[in-house]
Backbone bond lengths (Angstrom), bond angles and torsions (degrees), N, CA, C in turn:
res aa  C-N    CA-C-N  psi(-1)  N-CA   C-N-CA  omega(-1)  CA-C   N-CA-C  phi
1 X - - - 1.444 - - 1.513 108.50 -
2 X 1.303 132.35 140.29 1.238 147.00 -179.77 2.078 106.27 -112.98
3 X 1.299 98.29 112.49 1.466 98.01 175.45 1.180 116.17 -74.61
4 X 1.451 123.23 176.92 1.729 135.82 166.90 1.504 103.61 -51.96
5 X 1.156 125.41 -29.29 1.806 126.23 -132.30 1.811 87.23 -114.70
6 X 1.640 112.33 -4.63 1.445 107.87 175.10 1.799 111.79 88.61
7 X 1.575 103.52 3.13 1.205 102.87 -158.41 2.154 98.42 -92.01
8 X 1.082 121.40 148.14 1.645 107.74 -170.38 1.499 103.89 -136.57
9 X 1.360 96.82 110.94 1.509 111.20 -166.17 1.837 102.77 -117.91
10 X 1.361 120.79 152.72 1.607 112.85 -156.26 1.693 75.82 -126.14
11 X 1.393 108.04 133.95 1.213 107.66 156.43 1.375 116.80 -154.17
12 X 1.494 108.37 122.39 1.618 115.19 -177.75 1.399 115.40 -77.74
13 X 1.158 92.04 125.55 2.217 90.47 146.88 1.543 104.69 -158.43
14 X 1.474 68.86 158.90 1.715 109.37 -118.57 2.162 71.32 -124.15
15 X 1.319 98.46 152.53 1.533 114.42 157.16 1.411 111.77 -177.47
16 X 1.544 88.43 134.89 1.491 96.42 -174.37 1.503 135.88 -57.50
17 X 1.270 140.59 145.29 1.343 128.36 178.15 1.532 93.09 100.22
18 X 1.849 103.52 -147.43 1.821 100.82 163.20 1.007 103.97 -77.58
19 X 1.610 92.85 150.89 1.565 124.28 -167.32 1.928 118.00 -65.82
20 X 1.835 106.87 -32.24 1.248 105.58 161.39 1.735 103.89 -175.78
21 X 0.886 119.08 143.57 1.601 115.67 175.43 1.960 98.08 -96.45
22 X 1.439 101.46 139.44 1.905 90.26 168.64 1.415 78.36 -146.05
23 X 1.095 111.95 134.12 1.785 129.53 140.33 1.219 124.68 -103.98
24 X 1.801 119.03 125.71 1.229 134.12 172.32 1.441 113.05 -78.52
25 X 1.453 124.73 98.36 1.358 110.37 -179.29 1.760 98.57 -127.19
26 X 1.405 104.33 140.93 1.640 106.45 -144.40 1.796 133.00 5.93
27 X 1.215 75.21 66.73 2.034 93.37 -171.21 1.560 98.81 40.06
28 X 1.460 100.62 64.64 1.570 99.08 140.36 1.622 90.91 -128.10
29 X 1.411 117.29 148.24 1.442 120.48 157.53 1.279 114.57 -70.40
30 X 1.222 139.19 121.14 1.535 126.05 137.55 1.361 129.52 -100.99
31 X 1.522 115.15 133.65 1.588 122.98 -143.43 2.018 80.45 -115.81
32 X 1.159 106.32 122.96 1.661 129.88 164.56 1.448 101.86 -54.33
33 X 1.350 108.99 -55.43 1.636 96.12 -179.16 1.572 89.38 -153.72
34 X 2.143 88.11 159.98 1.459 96.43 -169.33 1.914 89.59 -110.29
35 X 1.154 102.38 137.56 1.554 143.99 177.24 1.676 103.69 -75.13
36 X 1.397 110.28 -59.07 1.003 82.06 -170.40 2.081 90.25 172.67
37 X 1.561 126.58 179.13 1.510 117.63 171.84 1.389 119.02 -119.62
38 X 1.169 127.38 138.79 1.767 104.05 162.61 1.675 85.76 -138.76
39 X 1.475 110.79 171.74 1.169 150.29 -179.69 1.310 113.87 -69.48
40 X 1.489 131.03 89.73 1.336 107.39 171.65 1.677 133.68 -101.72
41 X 1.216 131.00 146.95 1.531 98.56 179.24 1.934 107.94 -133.73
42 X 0.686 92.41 -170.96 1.803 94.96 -170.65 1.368 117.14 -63.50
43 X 1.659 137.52 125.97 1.682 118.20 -149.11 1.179 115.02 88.52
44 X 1.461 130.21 -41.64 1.140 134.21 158.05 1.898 128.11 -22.87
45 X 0.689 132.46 129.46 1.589 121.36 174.52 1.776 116.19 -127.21
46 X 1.099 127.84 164.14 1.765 132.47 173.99 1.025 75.93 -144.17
47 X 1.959 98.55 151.15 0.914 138.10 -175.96 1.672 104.88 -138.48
48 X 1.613 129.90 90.01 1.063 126.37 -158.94 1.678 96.17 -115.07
49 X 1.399 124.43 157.45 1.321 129.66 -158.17 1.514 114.77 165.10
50 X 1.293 92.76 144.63 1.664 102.80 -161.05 1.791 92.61 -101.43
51 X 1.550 109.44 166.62 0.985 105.16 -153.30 1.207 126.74 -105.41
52 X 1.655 102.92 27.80 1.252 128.50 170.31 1.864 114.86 -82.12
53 X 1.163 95.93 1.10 2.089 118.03 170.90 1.792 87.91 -82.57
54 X 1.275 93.89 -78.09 2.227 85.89 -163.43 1.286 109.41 -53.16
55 X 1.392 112.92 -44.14 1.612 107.96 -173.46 1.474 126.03 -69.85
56 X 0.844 116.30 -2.86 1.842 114.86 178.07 1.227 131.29 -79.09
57 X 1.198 113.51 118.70 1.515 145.01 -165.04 1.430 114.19 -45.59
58 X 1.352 111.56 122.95 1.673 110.13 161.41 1.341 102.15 -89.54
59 X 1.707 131.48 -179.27 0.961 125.73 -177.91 1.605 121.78 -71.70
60 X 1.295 116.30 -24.51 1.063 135.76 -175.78 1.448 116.58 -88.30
61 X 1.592 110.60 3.26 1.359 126.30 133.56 1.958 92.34 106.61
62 X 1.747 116.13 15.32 1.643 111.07 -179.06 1.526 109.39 -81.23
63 X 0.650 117.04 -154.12 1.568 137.25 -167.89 1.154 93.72 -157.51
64 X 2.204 99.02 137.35 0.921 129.81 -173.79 1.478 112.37 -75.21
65 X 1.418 122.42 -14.89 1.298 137.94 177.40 1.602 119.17 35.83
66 X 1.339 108.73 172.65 1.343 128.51 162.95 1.299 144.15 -56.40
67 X 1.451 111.19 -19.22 1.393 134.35 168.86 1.529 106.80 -87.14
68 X 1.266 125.03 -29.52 1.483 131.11 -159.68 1.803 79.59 -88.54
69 X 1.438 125.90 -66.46 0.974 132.08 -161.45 1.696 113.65 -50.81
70 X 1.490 95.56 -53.89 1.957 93.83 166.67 1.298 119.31 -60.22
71 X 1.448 130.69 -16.28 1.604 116.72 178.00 1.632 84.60 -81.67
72 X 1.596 135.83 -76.45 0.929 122.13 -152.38 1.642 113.95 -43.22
73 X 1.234 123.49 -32.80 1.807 127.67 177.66 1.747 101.08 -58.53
74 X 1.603 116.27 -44.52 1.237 107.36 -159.35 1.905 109.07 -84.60
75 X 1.104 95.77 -14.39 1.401 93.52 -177.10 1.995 104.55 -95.62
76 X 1.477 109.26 11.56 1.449 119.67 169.75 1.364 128.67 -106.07
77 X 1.352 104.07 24.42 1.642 115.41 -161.97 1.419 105.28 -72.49
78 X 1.361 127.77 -49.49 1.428 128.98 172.14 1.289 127.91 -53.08
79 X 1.303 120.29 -24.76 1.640 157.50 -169.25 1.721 121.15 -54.79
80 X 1.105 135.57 97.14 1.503 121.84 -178.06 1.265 119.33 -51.15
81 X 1.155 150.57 137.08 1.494 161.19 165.83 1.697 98.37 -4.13
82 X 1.353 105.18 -67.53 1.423 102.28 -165.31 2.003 106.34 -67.99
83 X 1.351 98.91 -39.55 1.799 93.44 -178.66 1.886 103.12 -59.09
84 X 1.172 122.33 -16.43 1.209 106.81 -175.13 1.831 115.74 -92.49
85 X 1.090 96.62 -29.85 1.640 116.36 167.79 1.962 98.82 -52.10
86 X 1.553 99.46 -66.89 1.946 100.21 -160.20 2.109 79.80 -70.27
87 X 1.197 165.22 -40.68 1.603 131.57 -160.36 1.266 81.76 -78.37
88 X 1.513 129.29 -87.83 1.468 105.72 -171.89 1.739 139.80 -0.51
89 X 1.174 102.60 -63.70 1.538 114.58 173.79 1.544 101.60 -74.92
90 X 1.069 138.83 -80.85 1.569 115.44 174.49 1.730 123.27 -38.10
91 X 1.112 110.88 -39.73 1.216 105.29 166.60 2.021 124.55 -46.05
92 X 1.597 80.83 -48.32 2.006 86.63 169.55 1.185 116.06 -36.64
93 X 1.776 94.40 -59.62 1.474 121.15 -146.01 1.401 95.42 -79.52
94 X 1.134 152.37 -13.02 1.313 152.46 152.74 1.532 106.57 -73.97
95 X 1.222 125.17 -48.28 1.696 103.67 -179.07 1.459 107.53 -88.12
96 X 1.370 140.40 8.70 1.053 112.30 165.92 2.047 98.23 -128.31
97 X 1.012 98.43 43.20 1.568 115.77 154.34 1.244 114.26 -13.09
98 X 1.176 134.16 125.72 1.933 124.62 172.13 1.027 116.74 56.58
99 X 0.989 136.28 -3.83 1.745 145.91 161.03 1.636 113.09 -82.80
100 X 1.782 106.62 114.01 1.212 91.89 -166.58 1.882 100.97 -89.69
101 X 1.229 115.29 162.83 1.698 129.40 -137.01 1.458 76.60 -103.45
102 X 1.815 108.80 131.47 1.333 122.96 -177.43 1.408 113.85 -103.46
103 X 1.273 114.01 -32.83 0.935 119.58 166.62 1.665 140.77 -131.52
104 X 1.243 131.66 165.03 1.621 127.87 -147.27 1.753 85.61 -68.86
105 X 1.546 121.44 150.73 1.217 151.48 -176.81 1.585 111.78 -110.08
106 X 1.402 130.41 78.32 1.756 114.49 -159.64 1.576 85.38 -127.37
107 X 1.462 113.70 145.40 1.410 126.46 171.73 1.012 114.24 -130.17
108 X 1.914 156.63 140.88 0.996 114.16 133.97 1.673 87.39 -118.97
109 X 1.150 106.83 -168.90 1.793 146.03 -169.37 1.656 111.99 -129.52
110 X 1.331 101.21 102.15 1.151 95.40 174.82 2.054 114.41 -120.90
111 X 1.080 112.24 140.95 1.861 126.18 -144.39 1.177 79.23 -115.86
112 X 1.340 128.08 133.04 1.423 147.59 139.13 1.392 123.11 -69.22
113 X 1.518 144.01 101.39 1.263 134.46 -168.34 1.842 107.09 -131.38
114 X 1.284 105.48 159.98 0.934 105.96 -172.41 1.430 123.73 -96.82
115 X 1.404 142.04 170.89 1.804 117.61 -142.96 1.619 96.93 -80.23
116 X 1.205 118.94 -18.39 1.405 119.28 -172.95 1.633 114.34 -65.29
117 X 1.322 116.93 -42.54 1.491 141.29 145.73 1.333 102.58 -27.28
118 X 1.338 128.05 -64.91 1.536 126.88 -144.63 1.342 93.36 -96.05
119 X 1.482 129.30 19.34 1.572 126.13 173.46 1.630 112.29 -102.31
């Protein structure tokens, strides 16, 4: 997650079994189970992703990991939702080069804005 204040803090959660059930039923979310709370405020961003992003193979058999993934977030701070989604994903797709992809790759970006924004 990337705050308003520029500040970029990584925080997992994690739950066992499947990872989360959400149903959109007339744009309300309903969440199967709650994980957990944080604070959000306007500027704010999530960065949600399955874990076929850290795990993908260079040839030499590393993982793209979590550390690789927070520089690419921190050096995306200026970045619209979607420009940070396509370096990310090219970014993969460049370190795990010739390695064919084992598992599904899903991102989204979600932007905190304030109601004046959403007019």
């Amino acid at each position: 997650m990337m705050n308003a204040s520029n500040r970029l803090f990584l925080e997992i959660l994690c739950v066992s079994g499947i990872l989360m059930s959400i149903l959109l039923v007339n744009n309300i979310f309903l969440y199967k189970q709650k994980v957990g709370e944080i604070h959000l405020d306007p500027g704010d961003r999530i960065l949600l992703y399955t874990d076929g992003v850290v795990e993908a193979h260079d040839k030499s058999g590393g993982l793209y990991g979590n550390d690789r993934l927070e520089k690419m977030l921190d050096s995306s701070r200026n970045l619209t939702g979607e420009q940070v989604l396509q370096q990310i994903l090219n970014d993969v797709n460049v370190f795990a080069a010739g390695v064919p992809q084992f598992d599904d790759i899903t991102m989204i970006v979600l932007s905190i804005k304030t109601q004046e924004e959403n007019t």
